[in-house]
N, CA, C and O atoms as CSV, one atom per row, in Angstrom:
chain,resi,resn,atom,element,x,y,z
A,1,UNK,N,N,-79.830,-32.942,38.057
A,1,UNK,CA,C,-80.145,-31.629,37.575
A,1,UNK,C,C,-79.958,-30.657,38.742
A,1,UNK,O,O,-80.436,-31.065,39.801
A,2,UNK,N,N,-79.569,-29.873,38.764
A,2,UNK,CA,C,-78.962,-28.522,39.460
A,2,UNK,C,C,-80.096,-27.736,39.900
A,2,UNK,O,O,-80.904,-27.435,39.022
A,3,UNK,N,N,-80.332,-27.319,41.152
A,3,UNK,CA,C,-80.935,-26.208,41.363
A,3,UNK,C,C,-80.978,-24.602,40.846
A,3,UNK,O,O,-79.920,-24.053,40.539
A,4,UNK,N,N,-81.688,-24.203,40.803
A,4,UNK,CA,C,-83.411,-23.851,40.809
A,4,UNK,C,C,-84.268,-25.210,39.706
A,4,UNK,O,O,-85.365,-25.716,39.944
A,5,UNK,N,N,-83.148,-25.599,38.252
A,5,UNK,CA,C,-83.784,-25.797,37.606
A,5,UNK,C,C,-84.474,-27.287,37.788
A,5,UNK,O,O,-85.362,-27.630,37.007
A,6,UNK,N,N,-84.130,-27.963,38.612
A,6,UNK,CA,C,-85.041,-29.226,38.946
A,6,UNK,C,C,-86.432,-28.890,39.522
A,6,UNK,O,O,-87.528,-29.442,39.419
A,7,UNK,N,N,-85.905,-27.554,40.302
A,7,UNK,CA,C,-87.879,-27.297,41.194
A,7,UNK,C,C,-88.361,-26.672,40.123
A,7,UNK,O,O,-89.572,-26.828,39.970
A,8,UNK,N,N,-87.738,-25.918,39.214
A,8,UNK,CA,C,-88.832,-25.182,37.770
A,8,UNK,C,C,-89.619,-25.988,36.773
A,8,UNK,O,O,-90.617,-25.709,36.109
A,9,UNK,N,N,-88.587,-27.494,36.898
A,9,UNK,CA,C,-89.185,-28.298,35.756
A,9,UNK,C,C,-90.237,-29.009,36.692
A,9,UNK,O,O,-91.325,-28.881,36.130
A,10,UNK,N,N,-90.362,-29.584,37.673
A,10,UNK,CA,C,-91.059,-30.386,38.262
A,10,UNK,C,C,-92.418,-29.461,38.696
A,10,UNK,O,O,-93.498,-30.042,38.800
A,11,UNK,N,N,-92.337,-28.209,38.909
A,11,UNK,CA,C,-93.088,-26.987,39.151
A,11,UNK,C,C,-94.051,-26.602,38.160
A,11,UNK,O,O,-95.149,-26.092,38.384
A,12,UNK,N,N,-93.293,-27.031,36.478
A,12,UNK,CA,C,-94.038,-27.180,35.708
A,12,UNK,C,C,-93.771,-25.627,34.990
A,12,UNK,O,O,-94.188,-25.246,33.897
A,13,UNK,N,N,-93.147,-25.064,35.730
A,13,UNK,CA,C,-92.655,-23.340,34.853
A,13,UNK,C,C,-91.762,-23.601,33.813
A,13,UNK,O,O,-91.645,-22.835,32.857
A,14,UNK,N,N,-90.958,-24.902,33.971
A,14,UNK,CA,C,-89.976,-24.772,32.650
A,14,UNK,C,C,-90.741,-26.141,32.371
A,14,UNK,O,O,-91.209,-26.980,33.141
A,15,UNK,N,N,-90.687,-26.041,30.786
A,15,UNK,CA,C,-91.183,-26.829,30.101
A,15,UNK,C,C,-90.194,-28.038,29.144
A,15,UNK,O,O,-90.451,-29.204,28.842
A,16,UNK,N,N,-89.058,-27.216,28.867
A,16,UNK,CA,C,-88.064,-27.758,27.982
A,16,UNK,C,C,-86.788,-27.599,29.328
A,16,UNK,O,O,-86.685,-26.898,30.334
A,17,UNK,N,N,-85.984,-28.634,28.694
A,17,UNK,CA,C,-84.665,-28.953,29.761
A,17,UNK,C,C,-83.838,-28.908,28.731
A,17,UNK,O,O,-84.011,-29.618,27.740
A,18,UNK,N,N,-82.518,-27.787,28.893
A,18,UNK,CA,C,-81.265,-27.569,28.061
A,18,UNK,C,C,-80.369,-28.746,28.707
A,18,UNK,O,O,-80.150,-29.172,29.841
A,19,UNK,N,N,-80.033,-28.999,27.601
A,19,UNK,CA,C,-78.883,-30.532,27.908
A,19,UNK,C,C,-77.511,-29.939,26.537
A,19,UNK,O,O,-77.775,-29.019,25.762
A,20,UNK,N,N,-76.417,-30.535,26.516
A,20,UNK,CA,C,-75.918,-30.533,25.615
A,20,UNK,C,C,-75.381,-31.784,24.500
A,20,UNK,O,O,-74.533,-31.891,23.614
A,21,UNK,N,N,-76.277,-32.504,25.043
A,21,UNK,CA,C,-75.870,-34.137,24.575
A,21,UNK,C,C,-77.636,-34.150,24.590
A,21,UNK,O,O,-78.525,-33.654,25.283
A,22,UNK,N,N,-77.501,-35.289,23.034
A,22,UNK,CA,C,-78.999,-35.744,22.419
A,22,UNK,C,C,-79.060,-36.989,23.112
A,22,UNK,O,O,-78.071,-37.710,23.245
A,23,UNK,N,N,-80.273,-37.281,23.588
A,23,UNK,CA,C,-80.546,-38.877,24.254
A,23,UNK,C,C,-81.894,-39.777,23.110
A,23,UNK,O,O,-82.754,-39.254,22.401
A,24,UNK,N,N,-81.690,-40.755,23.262
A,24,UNK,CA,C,-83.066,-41.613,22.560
A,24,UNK,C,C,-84.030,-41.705,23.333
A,24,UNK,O,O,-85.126,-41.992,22.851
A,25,UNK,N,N,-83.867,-41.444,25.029
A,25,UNK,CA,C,-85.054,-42.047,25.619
A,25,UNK,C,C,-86.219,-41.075,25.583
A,25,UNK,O,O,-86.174,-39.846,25.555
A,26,UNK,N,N,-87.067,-41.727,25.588
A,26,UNK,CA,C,-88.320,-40.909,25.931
A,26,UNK,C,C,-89.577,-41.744,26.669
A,26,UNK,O,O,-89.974,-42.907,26.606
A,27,UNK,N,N,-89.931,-40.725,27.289
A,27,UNK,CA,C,-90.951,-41.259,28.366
A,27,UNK,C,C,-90.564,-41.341,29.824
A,27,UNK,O,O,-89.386,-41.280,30.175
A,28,UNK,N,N,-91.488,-41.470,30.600
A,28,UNK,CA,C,-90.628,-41.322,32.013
A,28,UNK,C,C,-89.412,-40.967,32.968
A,28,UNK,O,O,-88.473,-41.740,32.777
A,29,UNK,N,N,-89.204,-40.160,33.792
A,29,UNK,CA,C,-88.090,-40.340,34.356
A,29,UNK,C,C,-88.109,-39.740,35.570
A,29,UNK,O,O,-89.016,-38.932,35.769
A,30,UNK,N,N,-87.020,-40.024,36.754
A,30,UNK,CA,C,-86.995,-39.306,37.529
A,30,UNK,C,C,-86.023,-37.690,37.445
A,30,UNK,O,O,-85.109,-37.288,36.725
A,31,UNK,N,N,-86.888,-37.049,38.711
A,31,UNK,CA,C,-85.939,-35.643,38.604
A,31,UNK,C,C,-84.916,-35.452,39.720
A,31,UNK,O,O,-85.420,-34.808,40.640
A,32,UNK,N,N,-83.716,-35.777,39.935
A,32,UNK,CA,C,-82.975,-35.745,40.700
A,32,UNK,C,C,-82.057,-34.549,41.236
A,32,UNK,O,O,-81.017,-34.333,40.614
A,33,UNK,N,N,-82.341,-33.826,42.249
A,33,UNK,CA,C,-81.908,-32.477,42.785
A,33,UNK,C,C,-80.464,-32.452,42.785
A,33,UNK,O,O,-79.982,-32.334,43.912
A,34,UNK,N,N,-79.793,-32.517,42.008
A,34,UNK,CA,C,-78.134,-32.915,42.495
A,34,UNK,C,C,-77.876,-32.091,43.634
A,34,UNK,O,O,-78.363,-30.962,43.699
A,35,UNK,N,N,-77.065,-32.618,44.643
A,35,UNK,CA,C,-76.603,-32.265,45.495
A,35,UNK,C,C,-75.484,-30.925,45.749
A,35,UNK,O,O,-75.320,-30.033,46.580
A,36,UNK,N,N,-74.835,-31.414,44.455
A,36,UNK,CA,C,-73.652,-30.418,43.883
A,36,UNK,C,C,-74.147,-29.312,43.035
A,36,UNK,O,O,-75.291,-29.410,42.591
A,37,UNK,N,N,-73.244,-27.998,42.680
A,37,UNK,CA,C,-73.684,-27.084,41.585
A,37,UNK,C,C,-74.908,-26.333,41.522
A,37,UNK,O,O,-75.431,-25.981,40.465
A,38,UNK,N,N,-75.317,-26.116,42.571
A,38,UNK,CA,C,-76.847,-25.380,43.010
A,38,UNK,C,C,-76.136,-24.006,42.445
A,38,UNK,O,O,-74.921,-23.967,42.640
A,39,UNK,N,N,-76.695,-22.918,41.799
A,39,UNK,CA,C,-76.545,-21.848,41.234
A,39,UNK,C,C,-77.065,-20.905,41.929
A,39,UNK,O,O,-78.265,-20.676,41.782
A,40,UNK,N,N,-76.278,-20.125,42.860
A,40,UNK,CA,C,-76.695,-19.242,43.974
A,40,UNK,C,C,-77.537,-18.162,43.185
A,40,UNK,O,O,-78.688,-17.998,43.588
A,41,UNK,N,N,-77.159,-17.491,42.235
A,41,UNK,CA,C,-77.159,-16.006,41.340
A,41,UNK,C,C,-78.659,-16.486,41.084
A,41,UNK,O,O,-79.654,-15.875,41.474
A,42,UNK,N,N,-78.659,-17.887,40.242
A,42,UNK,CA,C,-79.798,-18.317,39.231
A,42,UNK,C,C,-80.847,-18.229,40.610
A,42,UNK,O,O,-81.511,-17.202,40.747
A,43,UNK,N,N,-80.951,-19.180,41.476
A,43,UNK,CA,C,-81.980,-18.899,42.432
A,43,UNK,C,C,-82.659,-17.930,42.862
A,43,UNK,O,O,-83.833,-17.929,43.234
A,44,UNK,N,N,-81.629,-16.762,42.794
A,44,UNK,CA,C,-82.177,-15.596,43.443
A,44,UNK,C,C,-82.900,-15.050,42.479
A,44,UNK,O,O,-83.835,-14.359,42.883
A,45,UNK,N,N,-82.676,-15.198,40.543
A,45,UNK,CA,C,-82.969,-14.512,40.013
A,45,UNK,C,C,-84.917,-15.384,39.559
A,45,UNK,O,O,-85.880,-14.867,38.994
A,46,UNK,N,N,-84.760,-16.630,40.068
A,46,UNK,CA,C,-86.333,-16.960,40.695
A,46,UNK,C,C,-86.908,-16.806,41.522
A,46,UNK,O,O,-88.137,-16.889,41.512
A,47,UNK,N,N,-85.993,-16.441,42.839
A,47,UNK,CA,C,-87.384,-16.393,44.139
A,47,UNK,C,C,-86.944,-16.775,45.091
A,47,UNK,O,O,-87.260,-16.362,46.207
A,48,UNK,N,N,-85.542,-18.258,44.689
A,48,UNK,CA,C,-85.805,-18.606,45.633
A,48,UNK,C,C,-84.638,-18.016,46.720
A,48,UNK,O,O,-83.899,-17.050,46.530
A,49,UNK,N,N,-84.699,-18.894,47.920
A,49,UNK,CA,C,-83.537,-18.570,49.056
A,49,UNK,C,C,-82.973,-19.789,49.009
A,49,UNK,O,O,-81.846,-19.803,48.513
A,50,UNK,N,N,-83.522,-21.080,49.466
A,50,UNK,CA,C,-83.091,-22.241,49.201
A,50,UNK,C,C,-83.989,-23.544,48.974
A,50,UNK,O,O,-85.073,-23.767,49.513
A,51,UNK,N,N,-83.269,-24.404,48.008
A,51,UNK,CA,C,-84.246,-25.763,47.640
A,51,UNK,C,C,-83.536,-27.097,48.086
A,51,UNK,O,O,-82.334,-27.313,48.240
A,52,UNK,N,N,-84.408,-27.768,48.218
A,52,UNK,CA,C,-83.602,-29.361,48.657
A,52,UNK,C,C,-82.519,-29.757,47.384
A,52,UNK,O,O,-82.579,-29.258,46.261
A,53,UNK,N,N,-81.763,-30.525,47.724
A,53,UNK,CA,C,-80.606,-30.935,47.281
A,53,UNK,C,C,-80.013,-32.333,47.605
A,53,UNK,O,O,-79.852,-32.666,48.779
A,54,UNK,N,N,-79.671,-33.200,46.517
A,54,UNK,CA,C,-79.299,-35.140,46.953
A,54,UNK,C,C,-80.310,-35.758,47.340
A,54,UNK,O,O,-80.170,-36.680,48.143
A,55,UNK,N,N,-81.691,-35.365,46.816
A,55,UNK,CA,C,-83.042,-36.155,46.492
A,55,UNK,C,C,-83.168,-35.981,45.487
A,55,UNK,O,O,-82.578,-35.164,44.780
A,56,UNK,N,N,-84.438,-37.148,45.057
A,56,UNK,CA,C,-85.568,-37.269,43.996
A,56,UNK,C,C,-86.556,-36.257,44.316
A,56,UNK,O,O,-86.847,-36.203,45.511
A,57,UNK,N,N,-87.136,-35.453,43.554
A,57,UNK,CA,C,-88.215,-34.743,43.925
A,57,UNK,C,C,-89.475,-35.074,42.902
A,57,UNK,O,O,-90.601,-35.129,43.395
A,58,UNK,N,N,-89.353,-35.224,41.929
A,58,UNK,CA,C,-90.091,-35.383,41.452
A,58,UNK,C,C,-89.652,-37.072,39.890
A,58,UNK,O,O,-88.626,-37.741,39.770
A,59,UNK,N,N,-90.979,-37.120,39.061
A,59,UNK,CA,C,-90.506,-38.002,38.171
A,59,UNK,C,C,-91.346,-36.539,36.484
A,59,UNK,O,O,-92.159,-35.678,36.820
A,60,UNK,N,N,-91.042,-36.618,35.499
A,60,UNK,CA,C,-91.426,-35.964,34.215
A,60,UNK,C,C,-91.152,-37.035,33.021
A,60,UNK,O,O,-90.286,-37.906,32.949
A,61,UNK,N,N,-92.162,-36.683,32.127
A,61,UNK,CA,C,-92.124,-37.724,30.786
A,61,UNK,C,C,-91.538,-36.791,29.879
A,61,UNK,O,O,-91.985,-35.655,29.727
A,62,UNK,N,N,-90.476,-37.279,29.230
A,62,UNK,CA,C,-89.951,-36.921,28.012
A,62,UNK,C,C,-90.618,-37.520,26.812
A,62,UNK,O,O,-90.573,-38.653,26.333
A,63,UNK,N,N,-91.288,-36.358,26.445
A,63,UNK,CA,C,-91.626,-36.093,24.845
A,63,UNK,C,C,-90.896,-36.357,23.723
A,63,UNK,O,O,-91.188,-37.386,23.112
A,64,UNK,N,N,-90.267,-35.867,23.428
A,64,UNK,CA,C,-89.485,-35.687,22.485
A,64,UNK,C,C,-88.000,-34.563,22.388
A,64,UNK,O,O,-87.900,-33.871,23.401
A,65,UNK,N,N,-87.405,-34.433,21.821
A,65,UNK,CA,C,-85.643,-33.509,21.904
A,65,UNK,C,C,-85.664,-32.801,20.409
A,65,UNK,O,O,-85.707,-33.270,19.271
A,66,UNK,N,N,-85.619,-31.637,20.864
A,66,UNK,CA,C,-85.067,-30.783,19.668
A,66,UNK,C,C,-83.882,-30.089,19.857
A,66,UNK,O,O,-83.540,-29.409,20.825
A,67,UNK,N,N,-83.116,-30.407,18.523
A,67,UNK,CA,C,-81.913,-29.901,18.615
A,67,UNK,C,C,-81.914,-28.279,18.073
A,67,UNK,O,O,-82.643,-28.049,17.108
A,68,UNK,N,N,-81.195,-27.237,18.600
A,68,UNK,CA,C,-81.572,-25.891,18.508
A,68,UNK,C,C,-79.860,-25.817,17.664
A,68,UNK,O,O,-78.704,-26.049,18.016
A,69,UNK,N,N,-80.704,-25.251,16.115
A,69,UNK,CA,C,-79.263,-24.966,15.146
A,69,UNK,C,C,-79.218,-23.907,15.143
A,69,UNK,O,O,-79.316,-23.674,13.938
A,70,UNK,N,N,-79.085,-22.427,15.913
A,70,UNK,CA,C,-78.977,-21.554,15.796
A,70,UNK,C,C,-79.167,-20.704,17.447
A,70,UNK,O,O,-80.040,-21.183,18.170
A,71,UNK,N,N,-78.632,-19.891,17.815
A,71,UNK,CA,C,-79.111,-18.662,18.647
A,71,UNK,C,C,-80.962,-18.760,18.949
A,71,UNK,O,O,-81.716,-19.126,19.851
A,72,UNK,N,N,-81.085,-17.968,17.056
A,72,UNK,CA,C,-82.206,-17.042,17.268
A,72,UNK,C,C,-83.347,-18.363,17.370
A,72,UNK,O,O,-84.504,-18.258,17.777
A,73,UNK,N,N,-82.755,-19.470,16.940
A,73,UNK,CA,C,-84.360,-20.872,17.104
A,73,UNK,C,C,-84.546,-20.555,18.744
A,73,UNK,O,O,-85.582,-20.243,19.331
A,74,UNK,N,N,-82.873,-20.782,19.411
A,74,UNK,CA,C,-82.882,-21.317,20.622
A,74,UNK,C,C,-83.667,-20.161,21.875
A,74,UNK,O,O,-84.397,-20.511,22.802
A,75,UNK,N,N,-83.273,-18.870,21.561
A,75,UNK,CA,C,-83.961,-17.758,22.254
A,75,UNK,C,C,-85.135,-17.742,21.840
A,75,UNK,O,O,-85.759,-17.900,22.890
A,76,UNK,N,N,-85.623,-17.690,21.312
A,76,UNK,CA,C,-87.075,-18.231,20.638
A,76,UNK,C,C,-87.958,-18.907,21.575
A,76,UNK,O,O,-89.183,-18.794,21.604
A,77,UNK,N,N,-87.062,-19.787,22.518
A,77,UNK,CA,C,-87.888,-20.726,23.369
A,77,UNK,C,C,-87.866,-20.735,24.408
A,77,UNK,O,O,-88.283,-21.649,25.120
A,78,UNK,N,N,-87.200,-19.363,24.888
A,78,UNK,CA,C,-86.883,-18.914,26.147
A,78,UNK,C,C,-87.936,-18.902,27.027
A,78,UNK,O,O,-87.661,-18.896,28.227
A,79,UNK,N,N,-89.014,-18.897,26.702
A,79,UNK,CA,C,-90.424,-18.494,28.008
A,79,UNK,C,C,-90.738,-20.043,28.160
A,79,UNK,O,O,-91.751,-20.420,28.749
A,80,UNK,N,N,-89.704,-21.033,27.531
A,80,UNK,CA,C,-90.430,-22.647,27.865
A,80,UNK,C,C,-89.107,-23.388,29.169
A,80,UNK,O,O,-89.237,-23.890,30.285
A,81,UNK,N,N,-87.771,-23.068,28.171
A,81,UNK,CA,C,-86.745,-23.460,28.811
A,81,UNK,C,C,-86.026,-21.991,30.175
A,81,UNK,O,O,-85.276,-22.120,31.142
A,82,UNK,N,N,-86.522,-21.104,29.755
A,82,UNK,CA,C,-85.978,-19.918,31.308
A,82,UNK,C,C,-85.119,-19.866,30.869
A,82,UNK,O,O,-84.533,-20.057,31.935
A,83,UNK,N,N,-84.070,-19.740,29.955
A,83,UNK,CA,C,-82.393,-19.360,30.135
A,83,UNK,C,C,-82.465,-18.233,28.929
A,83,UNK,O,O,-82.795,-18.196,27.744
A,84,UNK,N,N,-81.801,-17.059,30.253
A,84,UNK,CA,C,-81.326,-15.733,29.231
A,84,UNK,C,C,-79.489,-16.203,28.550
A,84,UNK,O,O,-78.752,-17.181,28.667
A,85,UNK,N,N,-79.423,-15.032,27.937
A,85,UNK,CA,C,-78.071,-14.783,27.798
A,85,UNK,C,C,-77.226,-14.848,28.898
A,85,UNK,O,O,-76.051,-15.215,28.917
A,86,UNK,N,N,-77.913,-14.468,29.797
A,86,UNK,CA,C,-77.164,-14.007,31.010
A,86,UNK,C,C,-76.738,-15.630,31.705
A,86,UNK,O,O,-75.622,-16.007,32.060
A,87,UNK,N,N,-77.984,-16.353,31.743
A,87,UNK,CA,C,-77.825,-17.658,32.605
A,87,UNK,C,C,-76.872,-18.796,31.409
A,87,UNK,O,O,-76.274,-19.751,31.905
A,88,UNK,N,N,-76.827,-18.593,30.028
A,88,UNK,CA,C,-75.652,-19.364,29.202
A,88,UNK,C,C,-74.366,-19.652,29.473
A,88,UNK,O,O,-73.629,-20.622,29.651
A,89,UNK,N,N,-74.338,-17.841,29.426
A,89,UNK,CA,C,-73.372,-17.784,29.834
A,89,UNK,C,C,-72.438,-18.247,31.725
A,89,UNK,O,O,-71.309,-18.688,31.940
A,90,UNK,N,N,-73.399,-17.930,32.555
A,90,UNK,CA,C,-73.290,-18.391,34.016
A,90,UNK,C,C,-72.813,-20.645,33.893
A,90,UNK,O,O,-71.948,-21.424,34.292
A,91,UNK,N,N,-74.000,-20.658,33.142
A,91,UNK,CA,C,-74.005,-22.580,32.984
A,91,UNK,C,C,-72.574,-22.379,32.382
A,91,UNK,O,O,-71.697,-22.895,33.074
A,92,UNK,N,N,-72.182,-21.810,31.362
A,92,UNK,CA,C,-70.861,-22.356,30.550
A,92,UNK,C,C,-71.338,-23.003,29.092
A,92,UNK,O,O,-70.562,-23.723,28.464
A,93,UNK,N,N,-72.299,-22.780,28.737
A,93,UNK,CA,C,-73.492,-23.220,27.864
A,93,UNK,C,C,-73.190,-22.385,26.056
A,93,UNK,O,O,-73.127,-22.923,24.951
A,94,UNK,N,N,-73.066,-20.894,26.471
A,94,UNK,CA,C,-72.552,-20.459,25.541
A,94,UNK,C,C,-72.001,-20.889,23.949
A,94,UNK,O,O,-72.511,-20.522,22.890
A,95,UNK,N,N,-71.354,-21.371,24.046
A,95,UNK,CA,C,-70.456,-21.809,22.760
A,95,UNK,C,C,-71.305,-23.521,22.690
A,95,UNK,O,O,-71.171,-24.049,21.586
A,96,UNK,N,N,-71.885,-24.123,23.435
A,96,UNK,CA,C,-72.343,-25.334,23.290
A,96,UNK,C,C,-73.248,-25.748,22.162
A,96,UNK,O,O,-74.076,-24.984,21.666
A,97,UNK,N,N,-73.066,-26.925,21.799
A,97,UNK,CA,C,-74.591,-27.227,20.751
A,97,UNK,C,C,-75.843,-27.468,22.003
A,97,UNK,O,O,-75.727,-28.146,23.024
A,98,UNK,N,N,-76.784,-26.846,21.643
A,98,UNK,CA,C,-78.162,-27.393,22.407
A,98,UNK,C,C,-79.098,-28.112,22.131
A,98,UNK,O,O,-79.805,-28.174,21.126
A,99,UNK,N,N,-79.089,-28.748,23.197
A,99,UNK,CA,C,-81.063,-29.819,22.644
A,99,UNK,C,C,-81.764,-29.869,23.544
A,99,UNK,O,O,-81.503,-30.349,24.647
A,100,UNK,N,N,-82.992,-29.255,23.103
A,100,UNK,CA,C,-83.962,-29.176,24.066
A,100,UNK,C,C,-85.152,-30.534,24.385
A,100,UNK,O,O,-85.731,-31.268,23.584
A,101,UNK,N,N,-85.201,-30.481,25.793
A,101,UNK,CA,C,-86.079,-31.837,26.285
A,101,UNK,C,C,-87.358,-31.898,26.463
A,101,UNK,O,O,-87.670,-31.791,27.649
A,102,UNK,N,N,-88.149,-32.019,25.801
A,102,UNK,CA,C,-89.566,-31.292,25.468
A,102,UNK,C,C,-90.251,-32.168,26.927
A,102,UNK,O,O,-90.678,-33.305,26.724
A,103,UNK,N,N,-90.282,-31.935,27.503
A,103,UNK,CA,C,-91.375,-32.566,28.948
A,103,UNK,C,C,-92.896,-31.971,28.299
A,103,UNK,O,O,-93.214,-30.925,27.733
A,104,UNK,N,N,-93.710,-33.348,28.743
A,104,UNK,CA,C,-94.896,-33.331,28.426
A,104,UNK,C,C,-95.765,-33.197,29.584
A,104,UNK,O,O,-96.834,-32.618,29.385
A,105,UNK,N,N,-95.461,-33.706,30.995
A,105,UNK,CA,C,-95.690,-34.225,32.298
A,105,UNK,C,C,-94.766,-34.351,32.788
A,105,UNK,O,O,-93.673,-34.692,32.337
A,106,UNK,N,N,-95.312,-33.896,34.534
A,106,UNK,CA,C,-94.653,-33.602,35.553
A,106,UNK,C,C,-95.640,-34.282,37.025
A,106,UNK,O,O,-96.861,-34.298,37.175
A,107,UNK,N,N,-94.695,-34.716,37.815
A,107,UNK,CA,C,-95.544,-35.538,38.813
A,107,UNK,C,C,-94.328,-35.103,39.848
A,107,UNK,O,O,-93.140,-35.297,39.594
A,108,UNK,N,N,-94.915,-34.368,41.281
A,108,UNK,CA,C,-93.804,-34.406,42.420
A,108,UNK,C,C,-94.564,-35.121,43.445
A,108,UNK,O,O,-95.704,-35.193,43.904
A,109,UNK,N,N,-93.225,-35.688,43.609
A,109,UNK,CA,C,-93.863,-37.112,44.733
A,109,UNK,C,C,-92.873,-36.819,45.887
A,109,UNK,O,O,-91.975,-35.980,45.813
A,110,UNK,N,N,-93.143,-37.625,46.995
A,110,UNK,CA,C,-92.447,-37.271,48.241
A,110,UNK,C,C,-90.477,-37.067,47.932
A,110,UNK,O,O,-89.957,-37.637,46.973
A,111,UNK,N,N,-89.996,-36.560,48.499
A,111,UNK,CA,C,-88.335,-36.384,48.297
A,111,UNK,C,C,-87.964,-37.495,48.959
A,111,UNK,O,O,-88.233,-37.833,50.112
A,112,UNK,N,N,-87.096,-38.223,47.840
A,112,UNK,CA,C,-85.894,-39.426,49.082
A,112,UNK,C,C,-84.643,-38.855,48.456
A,112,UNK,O,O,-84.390,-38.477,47.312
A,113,UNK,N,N,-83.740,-38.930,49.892
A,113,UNK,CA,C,-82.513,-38.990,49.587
A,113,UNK,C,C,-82.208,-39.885,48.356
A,113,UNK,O,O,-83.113,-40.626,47.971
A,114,UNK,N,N,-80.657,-39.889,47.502
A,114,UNK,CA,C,-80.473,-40.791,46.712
A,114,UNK,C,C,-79.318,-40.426,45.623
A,114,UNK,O,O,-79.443,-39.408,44.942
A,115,UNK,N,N,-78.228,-41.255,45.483
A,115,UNK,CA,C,-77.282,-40.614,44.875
A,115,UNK,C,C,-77.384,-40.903,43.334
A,115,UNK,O,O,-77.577,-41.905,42.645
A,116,UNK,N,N,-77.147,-39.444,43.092
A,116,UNK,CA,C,-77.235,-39.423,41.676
A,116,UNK,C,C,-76.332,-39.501,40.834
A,116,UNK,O,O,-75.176,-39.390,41.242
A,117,UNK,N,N,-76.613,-39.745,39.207
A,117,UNK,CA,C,-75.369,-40.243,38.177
A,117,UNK,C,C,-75.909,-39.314,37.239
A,117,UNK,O,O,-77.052,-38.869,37.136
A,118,UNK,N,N,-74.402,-39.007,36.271
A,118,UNK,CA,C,-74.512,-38.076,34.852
A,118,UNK,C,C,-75.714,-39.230,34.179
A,118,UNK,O,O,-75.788,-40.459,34.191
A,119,UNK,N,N,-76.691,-37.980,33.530
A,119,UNK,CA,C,-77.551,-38.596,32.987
A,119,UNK,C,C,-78.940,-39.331,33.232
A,119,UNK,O,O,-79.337,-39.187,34.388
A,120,UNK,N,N,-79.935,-40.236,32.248
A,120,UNK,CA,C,-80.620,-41.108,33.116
A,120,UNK,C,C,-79.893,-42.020,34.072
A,120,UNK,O,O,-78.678,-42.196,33.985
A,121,UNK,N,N,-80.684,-42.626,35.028
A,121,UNK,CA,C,-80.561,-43.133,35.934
A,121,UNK,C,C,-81.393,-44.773,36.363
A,121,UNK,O,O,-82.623,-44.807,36.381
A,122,UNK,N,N,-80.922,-45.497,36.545
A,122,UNK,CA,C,-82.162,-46.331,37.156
A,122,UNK,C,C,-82.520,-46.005,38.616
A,122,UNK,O,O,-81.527,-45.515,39.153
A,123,UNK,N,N,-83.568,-46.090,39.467
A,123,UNK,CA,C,-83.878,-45.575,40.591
A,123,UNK,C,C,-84.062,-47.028,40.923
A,123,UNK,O,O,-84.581,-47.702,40.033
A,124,UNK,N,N,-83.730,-47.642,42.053
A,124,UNK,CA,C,-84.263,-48.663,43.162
A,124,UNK,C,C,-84.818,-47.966,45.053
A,124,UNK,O,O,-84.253,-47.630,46.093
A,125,UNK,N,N,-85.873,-48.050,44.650
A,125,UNK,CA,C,-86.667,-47.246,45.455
A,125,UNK,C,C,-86.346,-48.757,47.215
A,125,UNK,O,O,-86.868,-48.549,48.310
């Protein structure tokens, strides 16, 4: 997951995670800072200056996934997931189908380096 939005979810400010692909899993996982694709614009338009990057920072439980059939469902849920018009369009998100990742819990634990893969992951600590 890309910066800002790995420190927002683990931070506990974003609640829902925009994905464009539906998954079955639920429950546990780690949050992995990708190294790549940090969003200079998006950061600034949180706060920050800069966040770690090619660690684990944290682990969050997936709840449950809702798929958003429309715009007006999906803006609707903007004060959970953070993404304006403005940031859709920036991701490339726009024209995409969305599903949102309902996080229930959030736990940040020390950062390890660790290379990350599209998607879940298994972690060997």
């Amino acid at each position: 997951m890309s910066q800002p939005w790995a420190e927002l979810l683990i931070s506990g400010k974003k609640k829902i995670e925009i994905r464009t692909k539906n998954t079955s899993h639920r429950g546990w996982f780690y949050i992995y800072a990708a190294k790549k694709d940090t969003k200079e614009n998006v950061m600034k338009k949180f706060g920050f200056k800069s966040l770690p990057t090619g660690v684990i920072i944290g682990k969050a439980f997936l709840k449950d996934v809702k798929k958003y059939q429309n715009d007006k469902e999906f803006y609707k849920d903007s004060r959970f997931h953070l993404a304006t018009r403005n940031i859709i369009k920036i991701e490339g998100w726009d024209l995409k189908t969305k599903y949102g990742y309902i996080i229930s819990k959030t736990q940040r634990i020390r950062a390890f380096p660790y290379r990350g893969l599209p998607g879940f992951f298994p972690v060997k600590k």
